[in-house]
Structures are given as structure tokens and as C-alpha cells.
C-alpha positions in Angstrom: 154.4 93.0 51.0 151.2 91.6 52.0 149.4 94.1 49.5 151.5 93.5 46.9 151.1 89.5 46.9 147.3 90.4 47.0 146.9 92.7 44.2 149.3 90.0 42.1 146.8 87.2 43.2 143.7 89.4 42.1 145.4 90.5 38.5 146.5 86.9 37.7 142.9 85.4 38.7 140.0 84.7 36.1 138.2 88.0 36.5 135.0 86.3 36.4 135.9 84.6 39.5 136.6 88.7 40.8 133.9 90.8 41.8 134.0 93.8 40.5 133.7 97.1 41.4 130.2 98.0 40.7 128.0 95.3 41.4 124.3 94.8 41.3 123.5 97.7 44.1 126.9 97.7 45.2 129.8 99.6 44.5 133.4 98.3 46.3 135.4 101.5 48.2 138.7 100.0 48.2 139.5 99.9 44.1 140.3 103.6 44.1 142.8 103.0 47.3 144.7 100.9 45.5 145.3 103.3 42.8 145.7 106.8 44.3 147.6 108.2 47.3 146.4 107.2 50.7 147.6 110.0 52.3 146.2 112.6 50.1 143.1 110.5 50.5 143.2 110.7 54.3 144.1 114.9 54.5 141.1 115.5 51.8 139.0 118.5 52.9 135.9 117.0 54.5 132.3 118.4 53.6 130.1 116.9 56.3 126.3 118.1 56.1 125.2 118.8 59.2 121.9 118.3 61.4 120.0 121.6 61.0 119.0 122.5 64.3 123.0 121.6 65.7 124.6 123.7 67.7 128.5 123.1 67.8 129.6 122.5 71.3 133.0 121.0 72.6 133.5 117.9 74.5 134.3 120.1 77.5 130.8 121.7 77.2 129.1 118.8 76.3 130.0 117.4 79.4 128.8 120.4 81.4 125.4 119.9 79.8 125.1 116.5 81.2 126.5 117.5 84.8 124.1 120.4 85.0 121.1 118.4 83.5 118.0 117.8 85.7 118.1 113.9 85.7 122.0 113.6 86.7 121.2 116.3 89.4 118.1 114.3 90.8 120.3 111.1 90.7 122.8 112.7 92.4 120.2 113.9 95.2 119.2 110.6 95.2 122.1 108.7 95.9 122.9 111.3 98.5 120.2 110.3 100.5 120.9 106.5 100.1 124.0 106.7 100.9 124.3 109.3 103.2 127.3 111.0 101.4 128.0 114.7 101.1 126.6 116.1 98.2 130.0 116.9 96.8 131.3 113.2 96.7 128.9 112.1 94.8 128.7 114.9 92.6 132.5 113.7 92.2 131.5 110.4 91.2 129.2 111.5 88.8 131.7 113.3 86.8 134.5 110.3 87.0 131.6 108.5 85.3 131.3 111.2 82.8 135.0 111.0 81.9 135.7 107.6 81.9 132.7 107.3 79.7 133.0 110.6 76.9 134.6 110.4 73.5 136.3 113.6 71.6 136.3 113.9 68.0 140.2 115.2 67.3 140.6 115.6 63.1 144.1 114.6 63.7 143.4 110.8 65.3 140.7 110.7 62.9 142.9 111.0 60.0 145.9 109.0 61.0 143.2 106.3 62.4 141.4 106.3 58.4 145.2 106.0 57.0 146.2 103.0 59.2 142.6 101.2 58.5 142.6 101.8 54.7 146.5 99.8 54.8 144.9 97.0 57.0 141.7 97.2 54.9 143.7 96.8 51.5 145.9 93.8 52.6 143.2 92.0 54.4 140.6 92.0 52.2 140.0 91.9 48.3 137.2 94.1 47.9 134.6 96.3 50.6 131.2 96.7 48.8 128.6 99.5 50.1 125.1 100.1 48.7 125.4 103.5 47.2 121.6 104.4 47.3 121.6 103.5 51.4 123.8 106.1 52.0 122.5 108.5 49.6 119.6 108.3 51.7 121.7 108.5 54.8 122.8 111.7 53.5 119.7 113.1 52.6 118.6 112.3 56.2 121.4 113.6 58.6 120.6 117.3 57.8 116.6 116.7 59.2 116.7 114.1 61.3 119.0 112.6 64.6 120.2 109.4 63.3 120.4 105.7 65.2 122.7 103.4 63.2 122.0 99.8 64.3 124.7 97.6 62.8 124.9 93.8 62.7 127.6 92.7 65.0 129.7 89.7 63.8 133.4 90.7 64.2 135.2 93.9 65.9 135.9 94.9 62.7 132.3 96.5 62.3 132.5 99.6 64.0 136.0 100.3 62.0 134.3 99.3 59.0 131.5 101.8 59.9 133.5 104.8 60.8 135.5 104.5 57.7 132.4 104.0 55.1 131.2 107.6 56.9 135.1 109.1 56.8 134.6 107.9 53.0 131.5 109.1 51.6 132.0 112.5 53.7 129.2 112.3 56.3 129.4 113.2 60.0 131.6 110.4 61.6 129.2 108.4 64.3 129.5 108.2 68.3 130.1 104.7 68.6 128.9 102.3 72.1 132.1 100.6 72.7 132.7 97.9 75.5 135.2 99.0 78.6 137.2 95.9 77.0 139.3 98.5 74.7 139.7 101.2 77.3 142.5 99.3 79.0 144.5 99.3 75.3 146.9 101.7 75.4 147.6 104.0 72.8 144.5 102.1 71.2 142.0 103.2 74.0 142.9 106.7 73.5 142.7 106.3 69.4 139.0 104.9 69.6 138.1 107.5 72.0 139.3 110.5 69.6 137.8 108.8 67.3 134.4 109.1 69.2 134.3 105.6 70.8 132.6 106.0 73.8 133.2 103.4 76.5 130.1 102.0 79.1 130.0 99.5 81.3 128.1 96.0 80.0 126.0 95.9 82.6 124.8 98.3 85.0 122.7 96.6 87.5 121.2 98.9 89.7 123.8 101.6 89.7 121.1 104.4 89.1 123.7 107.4 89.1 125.6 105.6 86.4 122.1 105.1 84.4 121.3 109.0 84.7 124.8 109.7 83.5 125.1 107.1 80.9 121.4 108.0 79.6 121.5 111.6 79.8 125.1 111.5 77.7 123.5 109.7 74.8 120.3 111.6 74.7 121.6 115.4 74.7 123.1 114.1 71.8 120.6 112.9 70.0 118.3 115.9 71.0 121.4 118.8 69.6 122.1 116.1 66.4 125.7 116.2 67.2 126.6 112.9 65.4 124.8 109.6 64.6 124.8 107.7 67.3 125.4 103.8 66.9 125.2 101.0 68.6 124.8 97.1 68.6 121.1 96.1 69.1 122.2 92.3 69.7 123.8 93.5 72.6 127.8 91.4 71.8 129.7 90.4 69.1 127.7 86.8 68.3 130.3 84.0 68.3 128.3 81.4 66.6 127.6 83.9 63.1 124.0 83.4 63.7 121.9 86.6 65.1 121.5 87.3 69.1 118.0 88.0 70.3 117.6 92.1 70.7 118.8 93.6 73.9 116.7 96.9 75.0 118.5 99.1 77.5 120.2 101.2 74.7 117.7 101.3 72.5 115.3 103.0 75.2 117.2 105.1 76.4 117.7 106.6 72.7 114.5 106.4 72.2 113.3 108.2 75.2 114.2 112.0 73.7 111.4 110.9 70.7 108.8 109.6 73.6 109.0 112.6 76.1 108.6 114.9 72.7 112.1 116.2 73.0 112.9 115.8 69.4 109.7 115.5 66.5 111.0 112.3 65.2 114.2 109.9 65.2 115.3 107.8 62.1 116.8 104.3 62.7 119.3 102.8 60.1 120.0 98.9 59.7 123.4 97.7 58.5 123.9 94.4 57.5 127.9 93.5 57.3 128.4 90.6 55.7 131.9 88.9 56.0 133.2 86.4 53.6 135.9 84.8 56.2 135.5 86.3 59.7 139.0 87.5 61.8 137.8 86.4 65.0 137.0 82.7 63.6 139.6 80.5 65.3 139.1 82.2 68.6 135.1 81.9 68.4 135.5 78.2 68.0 137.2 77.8 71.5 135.5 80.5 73.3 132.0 78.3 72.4 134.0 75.3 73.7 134.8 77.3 77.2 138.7 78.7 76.4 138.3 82.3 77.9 139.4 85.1 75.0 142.3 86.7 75.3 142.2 89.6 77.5 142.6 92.8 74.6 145.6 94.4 74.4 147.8 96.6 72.5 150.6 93.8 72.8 148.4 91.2 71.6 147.2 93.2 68.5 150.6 93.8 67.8 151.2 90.0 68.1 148.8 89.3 65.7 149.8 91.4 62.8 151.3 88.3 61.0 147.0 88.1 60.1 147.9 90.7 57.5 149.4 88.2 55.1 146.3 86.2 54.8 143.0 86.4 52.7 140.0 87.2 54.0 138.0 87.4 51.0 135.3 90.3 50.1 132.9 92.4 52.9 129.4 93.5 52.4 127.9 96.5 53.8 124.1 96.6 53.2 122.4 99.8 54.7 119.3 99.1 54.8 115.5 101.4 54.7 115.6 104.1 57.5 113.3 103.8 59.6 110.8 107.1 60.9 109.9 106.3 64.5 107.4 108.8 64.2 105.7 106.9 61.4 106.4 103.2 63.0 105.1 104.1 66.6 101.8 105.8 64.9 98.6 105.1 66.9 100.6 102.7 68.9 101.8 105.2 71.5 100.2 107.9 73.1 103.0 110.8 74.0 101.1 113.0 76.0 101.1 110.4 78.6 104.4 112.2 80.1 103.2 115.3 80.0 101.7 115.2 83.9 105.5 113.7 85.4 108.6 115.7 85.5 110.4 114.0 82.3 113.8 112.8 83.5 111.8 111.1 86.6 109.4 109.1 84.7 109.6 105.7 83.1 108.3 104.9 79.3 105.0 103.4 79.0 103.9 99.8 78.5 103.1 100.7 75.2 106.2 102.2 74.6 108.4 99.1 76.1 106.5 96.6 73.7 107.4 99.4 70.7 110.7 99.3 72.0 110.6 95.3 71.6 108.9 95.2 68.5 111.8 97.3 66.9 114.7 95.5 68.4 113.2 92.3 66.7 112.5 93.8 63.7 116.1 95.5 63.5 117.6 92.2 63.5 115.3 90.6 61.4 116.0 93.4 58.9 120.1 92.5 59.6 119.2 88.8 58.5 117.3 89.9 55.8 120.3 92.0 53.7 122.7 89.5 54.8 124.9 88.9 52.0 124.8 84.6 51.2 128.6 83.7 49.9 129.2 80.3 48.0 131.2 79.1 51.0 128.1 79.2 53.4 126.4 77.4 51.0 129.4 74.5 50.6 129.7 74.9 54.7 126.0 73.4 55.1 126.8 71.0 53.0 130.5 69.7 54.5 128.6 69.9 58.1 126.8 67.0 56.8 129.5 65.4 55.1 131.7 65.0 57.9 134.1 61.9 56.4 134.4 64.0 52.9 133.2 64.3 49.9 133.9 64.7 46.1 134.5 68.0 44.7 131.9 67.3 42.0 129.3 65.8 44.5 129.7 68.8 46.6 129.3 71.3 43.6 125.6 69.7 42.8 124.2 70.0 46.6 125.6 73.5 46.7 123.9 74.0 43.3 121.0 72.3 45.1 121.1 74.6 48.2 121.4 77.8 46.1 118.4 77.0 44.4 116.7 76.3 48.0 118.2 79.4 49.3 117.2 81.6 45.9 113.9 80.2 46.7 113.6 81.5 50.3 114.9 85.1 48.5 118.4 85.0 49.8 120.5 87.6 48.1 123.9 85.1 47.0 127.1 86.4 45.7 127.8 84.2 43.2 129.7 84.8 40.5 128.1 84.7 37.0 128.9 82.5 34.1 131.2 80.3 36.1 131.0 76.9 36.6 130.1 75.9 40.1 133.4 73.7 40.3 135.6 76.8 39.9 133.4 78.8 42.1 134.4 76.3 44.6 137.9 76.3 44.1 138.4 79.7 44.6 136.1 79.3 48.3 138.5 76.2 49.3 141.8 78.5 48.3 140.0 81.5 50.7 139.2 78.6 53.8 142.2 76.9 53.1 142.7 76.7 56.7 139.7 74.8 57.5 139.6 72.5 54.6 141.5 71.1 51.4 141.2 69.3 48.3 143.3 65.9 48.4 144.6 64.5 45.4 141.8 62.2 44.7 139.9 65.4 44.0 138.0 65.0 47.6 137.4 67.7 50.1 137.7 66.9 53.8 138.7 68.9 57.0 142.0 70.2 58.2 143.4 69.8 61.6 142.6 73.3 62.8 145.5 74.3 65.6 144.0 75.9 68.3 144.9 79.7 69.0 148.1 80.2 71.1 146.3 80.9 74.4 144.3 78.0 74.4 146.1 75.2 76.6 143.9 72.7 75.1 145.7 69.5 73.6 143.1 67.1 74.0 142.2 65.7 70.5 138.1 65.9 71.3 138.8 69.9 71.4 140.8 69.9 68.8 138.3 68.0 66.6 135.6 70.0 68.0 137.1 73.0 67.2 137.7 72.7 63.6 133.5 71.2 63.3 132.6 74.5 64.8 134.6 77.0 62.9 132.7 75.2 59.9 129.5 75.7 61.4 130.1 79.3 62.3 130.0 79.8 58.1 126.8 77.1 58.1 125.0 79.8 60.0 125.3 81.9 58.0 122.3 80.8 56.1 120.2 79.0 59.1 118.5 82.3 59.0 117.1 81.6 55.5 116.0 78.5 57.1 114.4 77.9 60.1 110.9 79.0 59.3 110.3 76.5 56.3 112.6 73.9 58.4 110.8 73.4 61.3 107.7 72.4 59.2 109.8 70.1 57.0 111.4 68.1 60.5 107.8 68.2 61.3 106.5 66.5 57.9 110.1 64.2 57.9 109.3 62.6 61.2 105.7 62.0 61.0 104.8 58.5 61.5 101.5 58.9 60.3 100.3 58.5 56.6 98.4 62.2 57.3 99.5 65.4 59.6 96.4 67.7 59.8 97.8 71.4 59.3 96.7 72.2 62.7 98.6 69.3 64.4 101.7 70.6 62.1 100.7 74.2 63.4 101.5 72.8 66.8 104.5 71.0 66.5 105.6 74.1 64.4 104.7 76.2 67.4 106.5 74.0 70.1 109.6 73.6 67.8 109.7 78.1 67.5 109.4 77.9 71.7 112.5 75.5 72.1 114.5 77.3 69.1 114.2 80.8 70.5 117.0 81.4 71.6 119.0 80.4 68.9 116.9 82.1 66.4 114.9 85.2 66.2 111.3 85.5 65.9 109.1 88.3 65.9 106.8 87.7 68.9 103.1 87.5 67.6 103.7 86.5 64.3 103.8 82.6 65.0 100.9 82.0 63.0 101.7 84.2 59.8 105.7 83.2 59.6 103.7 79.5 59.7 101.1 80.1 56.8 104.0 81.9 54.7 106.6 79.1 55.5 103.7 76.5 54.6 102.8 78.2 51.5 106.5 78.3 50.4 107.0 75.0 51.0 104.1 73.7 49.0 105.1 76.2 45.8 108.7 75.1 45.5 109.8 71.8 47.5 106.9 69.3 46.3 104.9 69.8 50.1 102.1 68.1 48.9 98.8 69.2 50.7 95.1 67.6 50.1 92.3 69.7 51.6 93.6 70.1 55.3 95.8 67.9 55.4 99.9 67.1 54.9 100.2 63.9 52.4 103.3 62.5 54.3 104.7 59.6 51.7 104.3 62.5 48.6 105.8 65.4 50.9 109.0 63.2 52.7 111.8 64.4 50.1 115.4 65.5 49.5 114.6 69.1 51.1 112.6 67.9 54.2 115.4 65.7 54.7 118.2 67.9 54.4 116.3 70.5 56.6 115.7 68.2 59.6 119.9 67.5 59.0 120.6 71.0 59.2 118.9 71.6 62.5 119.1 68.1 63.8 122.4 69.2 66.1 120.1 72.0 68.0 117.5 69.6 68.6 120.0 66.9 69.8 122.0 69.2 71.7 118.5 70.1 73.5 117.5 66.5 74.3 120.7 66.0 75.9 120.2 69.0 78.0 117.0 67.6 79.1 118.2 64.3 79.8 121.6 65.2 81.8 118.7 67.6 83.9 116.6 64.7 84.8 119.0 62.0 85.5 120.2 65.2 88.4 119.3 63.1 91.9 117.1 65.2 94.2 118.4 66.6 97.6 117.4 65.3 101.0 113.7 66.6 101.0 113.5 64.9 97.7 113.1 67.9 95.2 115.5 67.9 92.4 118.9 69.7 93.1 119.8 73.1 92.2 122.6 74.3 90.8 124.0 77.5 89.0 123.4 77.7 85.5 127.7 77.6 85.0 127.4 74.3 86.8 125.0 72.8 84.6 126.3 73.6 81.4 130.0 72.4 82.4 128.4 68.9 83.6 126.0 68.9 80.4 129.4 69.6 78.1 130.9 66.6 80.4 128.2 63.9 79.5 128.2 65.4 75.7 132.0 64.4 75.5 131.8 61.0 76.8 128.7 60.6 74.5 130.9 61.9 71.6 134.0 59.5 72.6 131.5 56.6 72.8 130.4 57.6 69.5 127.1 57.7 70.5 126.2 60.8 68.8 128.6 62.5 65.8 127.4 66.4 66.2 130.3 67.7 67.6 129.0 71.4 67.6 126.6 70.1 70.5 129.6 70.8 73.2 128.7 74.8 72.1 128.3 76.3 75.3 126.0 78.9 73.7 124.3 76.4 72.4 123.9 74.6 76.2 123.0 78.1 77.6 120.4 79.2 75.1 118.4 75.1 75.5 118.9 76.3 79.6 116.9 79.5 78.8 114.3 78.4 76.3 113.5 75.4 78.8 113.3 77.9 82.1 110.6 79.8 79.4 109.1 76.3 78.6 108.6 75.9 82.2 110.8 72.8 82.9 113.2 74.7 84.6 112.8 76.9 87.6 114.8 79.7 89.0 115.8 80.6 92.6 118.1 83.1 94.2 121.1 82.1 96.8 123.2 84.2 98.5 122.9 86.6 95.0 123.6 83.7 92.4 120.8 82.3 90.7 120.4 78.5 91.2 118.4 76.8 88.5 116.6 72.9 89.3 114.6 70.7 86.7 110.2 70.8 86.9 110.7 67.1 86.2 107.2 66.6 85.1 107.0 69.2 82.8 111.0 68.7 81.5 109.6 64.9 81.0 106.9 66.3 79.0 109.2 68.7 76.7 112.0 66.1 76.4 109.4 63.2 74.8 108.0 65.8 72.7 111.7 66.7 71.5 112.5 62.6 71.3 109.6 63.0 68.2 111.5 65.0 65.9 115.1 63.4 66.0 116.1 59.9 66.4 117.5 59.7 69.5 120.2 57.7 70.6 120.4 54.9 74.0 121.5 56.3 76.7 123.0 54.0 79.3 122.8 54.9 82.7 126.6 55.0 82.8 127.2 57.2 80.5 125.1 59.9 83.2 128.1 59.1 85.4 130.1 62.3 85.2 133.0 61.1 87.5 134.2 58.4 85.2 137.7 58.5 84.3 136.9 58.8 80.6 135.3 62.6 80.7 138.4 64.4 80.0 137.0 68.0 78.4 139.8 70.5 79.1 137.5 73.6 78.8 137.8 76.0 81.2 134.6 77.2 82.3 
């Protein structure tokens, strides 16, 4: 039913306001569903080329391998003499590891799993787009090479949108990292896994025989090419739609087969998926607000299939230049190294861990930089700062105007052509209709967003908080395209001076990329050269205006600097509040400031933010984001205003309250601030009523 009121809604539409099927570099997999058999399509003989140097094994043998492996053996030595266990108990261990953890490949999950997703596929979204000559190269690679697919990580419906662009196009389906979350599904669990899901742990502390299990699992793969293997570089699904700062622990260990000379070479593929309404949006919202998600279940899926009458617009799926880690780590690592140490024993080099580092950034750089710009992002940036409304034909000139910005800064934007910016709107406000409307007076303005069924949360300041950040997770969307030329223009918008000197603008440009870390990625080293580009941008399209050395301030303080320090104004808020609730913390009896855990301070920072928000002392409501809270708590302890200290296994974190001073009146200089009366530091007062659970 839901597919049919879709395919009536997409005949019945202006076709210019419908992508269609081949666009630009794209090409959308789901027209020919629509009009030929699924099942036929699902029981098609499959011609998979295969790594050349393969050789078939079962799941039963490829488990053997691993068992019998040197590494798993010397762990298993190892934590014999620990522990003090008989070798056979461990040994036992080992392999309860091994089968909690190993996928199967069975033809018949496979196909029944591509015919359910291509019915969910067709009635959730209008059209899937793919880059054709990405996985032409993909193809050309899987016979030669072992293959790391990398793949943004926005929603869980990227690694079924994966697995069936590769059931699709007829390459070798990929072995796919999934959380431990999915193992408890039933029926669901066992699907993924047959599919070749295969589960780990999300952290493994210092659990060394589940390392040498885990590790050895993922490389004997890679070294016999069985499948691509793919995993998430960011780590998590990012709830805020903006990019996660790499994580490293997968990536080495699938990079260690390349380093110890086990294979000649590795290639490592981007994907950027861009979404043009995101499943998961409601539920991000509160789970940045401190509602726990929903524990996932088989029940709860089912529950949820009422999702399949609604739009969710067009997906992107941007595969992006394979990367040869042969060529990349040339003259930068030096192989032989582990020629002298038995190779399961020995750790990767310096070297090789800065590689490893290097990589991760660049991988999600390279996400950010394929990530596919829809006109809603755009018209989210501009609602965020239009929070009391604003007229349909107001808001079609600053999206016009933001485009432009965002064409500027070499965004790719799916806009539709030769349409008028109005009815490109329209058709956005139909998709989001759940987040905002057109009144009758032709002006758009925010919906009350109810809150997802398992969120016990009535208070209206949720509520209200909740719809601002569901906006903002589309905002971000495009902060990416952003931040470099922004922090300069908050730089040049807050300058008090008739002059800023490009080296005092290099500086606060520098200390601005410090406290924004980790909320946005940026390469390590390249401070300087992301700064000259940004600057040189700046001054070629947004009227910058530079003499000699120097920044003319009243010729260079514009509509675009302006709008800039906006966009990023609730980061920097949310920051300084951070700082302030840290140093108004009373110290202990022996007079240095007291410590608490870092869950503690961010549930008393959310509590001031609240009764600064009902006082209406600030208006950002996205600034009672947890993630936001945690990543100013990390960027500060790498500032140096916080410190760290371990209790009884939990890390306790107190304010440096010279140094925190020092950051927080540096902060004060690109934002105006509001008062802050001492009462309002008084987190016992009646009037803090935040119902997160933290």
C-alpha cells in the first residue's frame, strides 16, 4: 500500500522536481525494481569476481585457521599463565569467542534478506543513487587486491544499504563489523550473521585473548581475500549528522597483514551515504538530550513498521577514489622493521601508528568531502537562525544565498535544475513535514515534534529542545563545508580593532580549531595550510578585504562573516557555559577544585543550561546536546583546563582554574556573552526541572 501511494505521489509530481534516474555521476538502483519482478531479481545467478589468490574455505575451516594460528595460541599460553587456568579452559574460551564473534555467508538468508530490503527500500525511499564509475573501479580491484570498505556512518541503514549495492552490481558481498547490540535480535541476529555480519564487542579493554581472536579473525581474511571487509572508521553511528573524529583499533588491526608484509598491498574504499531525511531522527534528538535508546529488538522493529508509510526522500551513495596503502605509506614506513620479532608478538611502529592516524583523518575527511548537500540542509541553516519563522519567499533568497556560499566552498548540491527555488522548497517542507509547516500566511515555522514513545519526557523545555535539535541534525549537514572559512570570519566579525594582522587572525584561527576539535575534524598538521586556503577563499568570493598584512575590519564585516559566526555561535556558547559552570565548582577541603566524573559534570552543566534557557538568558537550545557538553569536556582536558585523575577505576575530572580562566576569556572574545548571575550557578533551585535521564 505504502508503495503504491509512493509511486502515485512520484507520477503525479512535476518531474523536474524528480530526480531522475541517471544523474550527473549517478545512476538510481531502485527504478528497475519498481518495474520488474523482485523475486526473479533476488534468485538471479550471481557472477562474483573473485580475489585471485582466494582459496574457498568454509566458516567451519575458517575458524580452525584462527584457533590453530600462532597469535591466538600465544594468547592462549599467555592467559594461562596469568590466570593460572588449565590450558584447556582457556583454549575453551577462546573458541566461545570465535563463535559468538563469526559470520556464515548462506545464499539462501542472503537472498530472502535482498527481497525483504528491496520492499523496505522501495516504500521508504524515492530513489537510491550510486556512482557507477566507483564501483566499476571496485570491480576492477576485488580480483587483485583485499579490499577495506570504510563507509560513512549516519543511520543503521548503511550497512544494509551496502550489502545490497554489492548483492546489486554482482560483487562479492562484504564481512561487515557489527555491534553486539543486534546479536540479542532474534531471528534478526541470525539473518545479519548469514548474511556475514560479524558481531565484536565495543570495547575490549585489556582482554588480550579477545584481541588475538578478534584480530587474527579479520586479518586471515584479508590475507586469503575472502570478502571485503568493512567497517565504520568513526567508530558509532553519529547522532548529531556531523562526522566523529576517527577511531584506530580496527583500522590497525587490518592494516597490520600489509605492515608485517603478509599481503603486497591493501586498497581502502570511502563511501559517502548521504541521506535526504534520516530514520533514526526523532530518536537522535532525545538520545543528545540524555533519553537512553531503545534497547534493539525484533519486537520493537516490528513495532515500528508503521515507518513504512512515510517519505524519506532520495539516498546518495558516493564511492569514492580507492586508496593503495602501498602507494600512501611510501617512504613513510619502513617494513623490514618486523622482520627481527616473531610477527603476531610484535606491535606496529611509531611510524606506522601516525600512518594509521593520518588515514583515519583523511578517510573521514574524504566522507565529508562526497557528501551529497540536499536543499533542506541548506533551508535547515537558515530556519536554525530563524527560530520565530519566516516567510517562504525570505527563506527561498538566504537558501539561494547559502547555495551560492556553499557552491563556493565546492559542495556538490542536489538541486534540481530549472526550478524555482520556491517550489524547490515546497517539495523539502512536504518531505520534513514533521518538523516544520507552511501556515496560511505563507510563513514557515516549527512543529511540535512528539517525543518517541519510550521517552517519558513531558516537560515542555524537552520537548522544545527536541524539535531545535532534529533541525540541527540536517544543519550539520553542511557545517562541514564550513568551519574552515568560519572560524576566520567569527574572527574578522568580532574584532574590535579597525586592523587584525594575519598573524594575530592565524592565532585566534588556531585557538578556535583547538576548542572545535571535537566537533569537527581536522587533519593534524595542516593548521596552517587549511588557514592560508580558508583565507584565500575568503578574500576571492565573500568581499575579505586584505591590505598588505593586514585584515581591513569595517570593509571585511559583511552578510557572510555574519551569518558564519551565527552558524557556529551555539558551539562556542555551549563551550563558554561549560567553562563557567567548571569554575563556579567550589573547591574541597584542601582548597583544590572538586572532582567529579565526567557523567556528573555534564548532567549539572545540562542543569544550569536549562535554567539559563527558561530565564531566557540564552535562546540556543541545541546547547543542552550532551555530545556537545562531552566533546567542550574533552577539547578543554586537551587545552589543559581540565585535568584527569583515577578513583577506584572511574576517572574523576577537576577544573586548572587558571588555565580554564585563561581559555574561557579568550572564548568570551568571539561571542557575546550573556550575565550570568550568581544564582543562576545554583543547581538546587526549584526551577531546574530537566527530565533527562543520564
Amino acid at each position: 500500500m505504502a508503495e503504491q501511494s509512493r509511486n502515485s505521489w512520484i507520477s503525479k509530481d512535476d518531474p523536474k522536481l524528480v530526480s531522475a534516474k541517471q544523474k550527473d555521476m549517478f545512476e538510481d538502483i531502485l527504478e528497475e525494481r519498481r518495474l520488474n519482478s523482485d523475486l526473479r531479481y533476488c534468485c538471479k545467478t550471481r557472477d562474483e569476481p573473485q580475489f585471485k589468490l582466494n582459496k574457498p574455505r568454509t566458516p567451519a575451516q575458517l575458524k580452525e585457521h584462527v584457533m590453530a594460528s600462532d597469535r591466538v595460541q600465544y594468547a592462549i599460553e599467555q592467559a594461562c599463565l596469568e590466570t593460572k587456568l588449565p590450558k584447556s579452559e582457556i583454549t575453551a574460551e577462546a573458541a566461545k569467542i570465535l563463535d559468538e564473534m563469526a559470520h556464515n555467508q548462506r545464499m539462501g538468508a542472503i537472498r530472502s534478506f535482498a527481497y525483504a530490503l528491496v520492499k523496505v527500500f522501495k516504500s521508504l525511499y524515492q530513489r537510491i543513487y550510486v556512482n557507477v564509475d566507483g564501483i566499476q573501479k571496485v570491480r576492477g580491484m576485488v580480483k587483485e587486491y583485499p579490499i577495506l570498505l570504510m563507509p560513512s556512518h549516519r543511520s543503521y541503514m548503511d550497512f544494509l544499504l551496502m550489502s545490497y549495492v554489492f548483492y546489486h552490481y554482482d560483487l562479492p558481498l562484504p564481512v561487515i563489523a557489527a555491534a553486539m547490540d543486534f546479536l540479542g535480535m532474534q531471528f534478526v541476529g541470525w539473518l545479519l550473521r548469514n548474511s556475514g555480519a560479524f558481531y565484536i564487542r565495543r570495547s575490549f579493554g585489556d582482554d588480550h585473548l579477545y584481541w588475538a581472536v578478534f584480530t587474527e579473525y579479520v586479518q586471515t581474511q584479508i590475507c586469503n581475500g575472502d570478502s571485503p571487509i568493512e567497517f565504520y572508521v568513526e567508530g558509532t553511528r553519529s547522532r548529531t549528522s556531523k562526522s566523529y573524529t576517527p577511531k584506530f583499533g580496527m583500522l590497525s588491526a587490518a592494516l597490520e597483514p600489509y605492515f608485517k608484509s603478509h599481503v603486497p598491498d591493501v586498497m581502502v574504499v570511502p563511501v559517502s551515504i548521504s541521506y535526504d531525511r534520516i530514520l533514526e531522527e526523532s530518536l537522535y534528538a532525545y538520545e543528545l538530550l540524555g533519553v537512553p535508546k531503545p534497547r534493539e529488538s525484533t519486537s520493537g522493529l516490528l513495532k515500528a513498521r508503521k515507518i513504512l508509510e512515510e517519505d524519506f526522500g532520495n539516498i546518495h551513495i558516493y564511492f569514492g577514489e580507492p586508496i593503495s596503502i602501498r602507494k600512501y605509506s611510501e617512504g613513510l614506513v619502513d617494513r623490514s622493521l618486523h622482520n627481527l620479532a616473531p610477527r603476531y608478538i610484535a606491535s606496529l611502529t611509531n611510524q606506522e601508528q601516525d600512518l594509521i592516524k593520518k588515514l583515519g583523518h583523511h578517510m573521514v575527511l574524504t566522507h565529508q568531502k562526497h557528501m551529497v548537500v540536499s536543499p533542506w540542509s541548506m533551508m535547515a541553516a537558515v530556519l536554525m537562525q530563524s527560530q520565530g519563522g519566516i516567510s517562504l519567499r525570505q527563506l527561498a533568497k538566504e537558501v539561494e544565498w547559502v547555495k551560492r556560499q556553499a557552491s563556493n566552498m565546492g559542495a556538490y548540491i542536489d538541486w534540481p535544475a530549472s526550478e524555482s527555488a520556491e517550489s524547490v522548497l515546497r517539495a523539502n517542507i512536504k518531505l520534513h513535514e514533521n518538523i516544520v509547516r507552511v501556515t496560511e500566511d505563507d510563513v514557515v515555522e516549527l512543529v511540535r515534534v512528539a517525543p518517541p514513545s519510550h521517552a517519558k519526557a513531558t516537560d515542555t523545555l524537552m520537548i522544545t529542545a527536541g524539535q531545535h535539535l532534529m533541525l540541527s541534525l540536517y544543519r550539520n549537514h553542511i557545517l562541514h563545508v564550513f568551519v574552515r572559512p568560519a572560524m576566520i570570519a567569527i574572527s574578522v566579525n568580532t574584532c574590535s580593532e579597525e586592523k587584525l594582522s594575519i598573524g594575530e587572525l592565524y592565532n585566534k584561527y588556531s585557538f578556535l580549531e583547538q576548542l572545535l576539535c571535537k566537533d569537527f575534524v581536522f587533519l593534524p598538521g595542516s593548521t596552517k595550510v587549511d588557514f592560508e586556503l580558508s583565507l584565500r577563499t575568503l578574500t576571492h568570493t565573500s568581499g575579505v578585504v586584505m591590505e598588505g598584512e593586514e585584515i581591513i575590519i569595517s570593509k571585511s564585516t559583511n552578510k557572510l562573516t555574519t551569518f558564519y559566526s551565527q552558524m557556529f555561535e551555539p558551539f562556542l556558547l555551549g563551550y563558554w557555559i561549560m567553562c563557567q559552570y567548571l569554575l563556579s565548582n567550589h573547591p574541597n577541603i584542601a582548597g583544590k577544585p572538586l572532582a567529579k566524573t565526567q557523567k556528573m559534570l555534564v548532567k549539572e552543566a545540562q542543569m544550569l543550561t536549562a535554567r539559563l534557557l527558561q530565564e531566557g538568558v540564552v535562546k540556543h537550545y541545541e546547547i543542552l546536546s550532551l555530545d556537545m557538553m562531552n566533546n567542550g569536556l574533552h577539547a578543554l582536558f586537551h587545552m589543559g583546563g581540565i585535568s584527569k585523575e583515577r578513583r577506584d577505576g572511574a576517572i574523576y575530572m577537576y577544573p586548572n582554574t587558571r588555565q580554564l580562566s585563561n581559555i574561557t576569556e579568550q572564548l568570551a572574545k568571539f561571542i557575546d556573552v550573556p550575565p550570568l548571575p550568581a544564582v543562576s550557578i545554583n543547581l538546587h533551585s526549584k526551577t531546574v526541572t530537566v527530565n533527562a535521564k543520564l
